[in-house]
C-alpha positions, 0 to 999 in steps of 0.5 A: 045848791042851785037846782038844774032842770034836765034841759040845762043838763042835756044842754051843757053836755052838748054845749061840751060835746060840741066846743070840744069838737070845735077845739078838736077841729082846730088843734087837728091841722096843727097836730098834723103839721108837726107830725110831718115835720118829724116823720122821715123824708120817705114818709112824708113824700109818700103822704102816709103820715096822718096824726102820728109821725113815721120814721122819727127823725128831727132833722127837719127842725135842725136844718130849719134852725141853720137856715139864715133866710129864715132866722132873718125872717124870724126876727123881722117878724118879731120885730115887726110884732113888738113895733106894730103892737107898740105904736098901735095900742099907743095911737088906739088908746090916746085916740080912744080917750080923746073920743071917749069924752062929750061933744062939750069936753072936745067939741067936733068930737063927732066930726074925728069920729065919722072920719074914723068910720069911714076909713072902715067903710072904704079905702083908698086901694092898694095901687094909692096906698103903694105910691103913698108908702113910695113917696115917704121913702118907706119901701124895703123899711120895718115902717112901711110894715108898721105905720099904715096899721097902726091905727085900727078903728075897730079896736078904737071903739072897742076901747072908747066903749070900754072908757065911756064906762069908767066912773067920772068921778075918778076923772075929776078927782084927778083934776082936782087933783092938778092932773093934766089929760096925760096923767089922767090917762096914765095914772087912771084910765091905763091901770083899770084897762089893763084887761081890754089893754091886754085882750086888744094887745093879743088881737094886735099880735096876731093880726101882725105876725099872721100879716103876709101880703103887705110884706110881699108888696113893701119890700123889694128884696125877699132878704127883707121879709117877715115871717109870714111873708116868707113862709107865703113864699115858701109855701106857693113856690116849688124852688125852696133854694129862694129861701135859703133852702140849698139843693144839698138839703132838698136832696136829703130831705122831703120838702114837706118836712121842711115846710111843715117844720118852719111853718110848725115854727111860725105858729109856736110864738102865738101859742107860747104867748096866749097862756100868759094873756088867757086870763084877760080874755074873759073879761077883757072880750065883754069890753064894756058890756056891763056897766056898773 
């Protein structure tokens, strides 16, 4: 058995002690949050509920479930979510393979990438950046929400780091083979990425369904929404009846409840899809960092 010094014991314990605080730390707000949203309307107007609910009562989440603006929302999240993942892990991982060879094999290869670097270094701004959606008739559309993200550079480095280190070999035995570049890509350079695919993948998820500005900015009509972008609305604005919310049910229920059930609501996709693509995260984190 490997022999531990005591200064490696001393500071696993405290490396425990403290990841365990900081895990603690950020599951706190959330286990607060779904406390409020199943404590009674007195409770939760009062502001006595903590960690623990007071009052049982799920009528929060049964009227947040029978709000048609915020199932629409819900949706509309999703689907932005699904589209926006899609498209940007298809651009990332073609763009990185293209990258990923020598200036001899794609000449003007340091030109693209400059390029690239620069669209992380400065922007064209948001006032640009509306008038160009507005011209491609994209406002009040899923697109507009989509397409002017589909390409993140970080990302793209990330994963043309991770092709870099993939062996030659493979690559050329394919093209003896009769492969093109897309069946390369396909049949050799996918399947050996699966866990920098999946960890990017999640990053992507997230970064879309957190996304609540550009929703405020590209769509006209609140109807349009996704989830984020109503729940923005919802938190900022004291008049709940924009959001579906009817008088009948601020009078019954506190708008805490109701707020903190949705927002609880928002955060389950998340926590429900990370287990699944956990197991990628170790290896997929250190993306090229060790090369065989």
């Amino acid at each position: 058995m490997l022999y531990r010094t005591r200064s490696y014991q001393v500071f696993t314990i405290a490396n425990t002690i403290f990841l365990s605080l900081l895990g603690l730390l950020c599951i706190l707000p959330l286990i607060h949050i779904f406390a409020v949203s199943i404590s009674s309307r007195a409770a939760a107007t009062a502001n006595i509920v903590n960690f623990w609910p007071v009052g049982f009562t799920t009528d929060a989440y049964v009227k947040t479930l029978g709000n048609e603006k915020f199932l629409r929302s819900l949706w509309i999240g999703a689907e932005r979510t699904v589209l926006g993942t899609i498209v940007s892990m298809a651009v990332v991982t073609m763009a990185s393979y293209s990258l990923s060879k020598t200036s001899l094999k794609f000449p003007g290869r340091q030109i693209y990438m400059w390029l690239f670097v620069f669209t992380m270094l400065f922007s064209g701004g948001l006032i640009p950046s509306y008038i160009l959606i507005t011209k491609l008739h994209l406002i009040d559309s899923i697109w507009s929400l989509v397409l002017p993200t589909a390409v993140s550079v970080w990302n793209m480095i990330l994963m043309l780091n991770f092709f870099r280190t993939i062996p030659v070999d493979l690559e050329e035995a394919a093209y003896i083979d009769g492969a093109g570049h897309l069946r390369v890509l396909w049949s050799v350079y996918l399947p050996v990425s699966m866990a920098s695919i999946a960890t990017l993948s999640l990053f992507t998820m997230v970064f879309h369904w957190n996304s609540w500005f550009d929703g405020v900015i590209y769509m006209s009509n609140p109807d349009g929404y996704p989830l984020s972008s109503y729940l923005h609305s919802m938190i900022v604005s004291d008049n709940l009846s924009r959001i579906g919310v009817t008088s009948d049910s601020i009078a019954n229920f506190s708008s805490r409840t109701i707020k903190t059930a949705q927002i609880f609501i928002g955060a389950l996709p998340i926590l429900l899809v990370y287990p699944f693509l956990q197991k990628y995260f170790v290896k997929g984190i250190v993306l090229g960092s060790v090369k065989s």
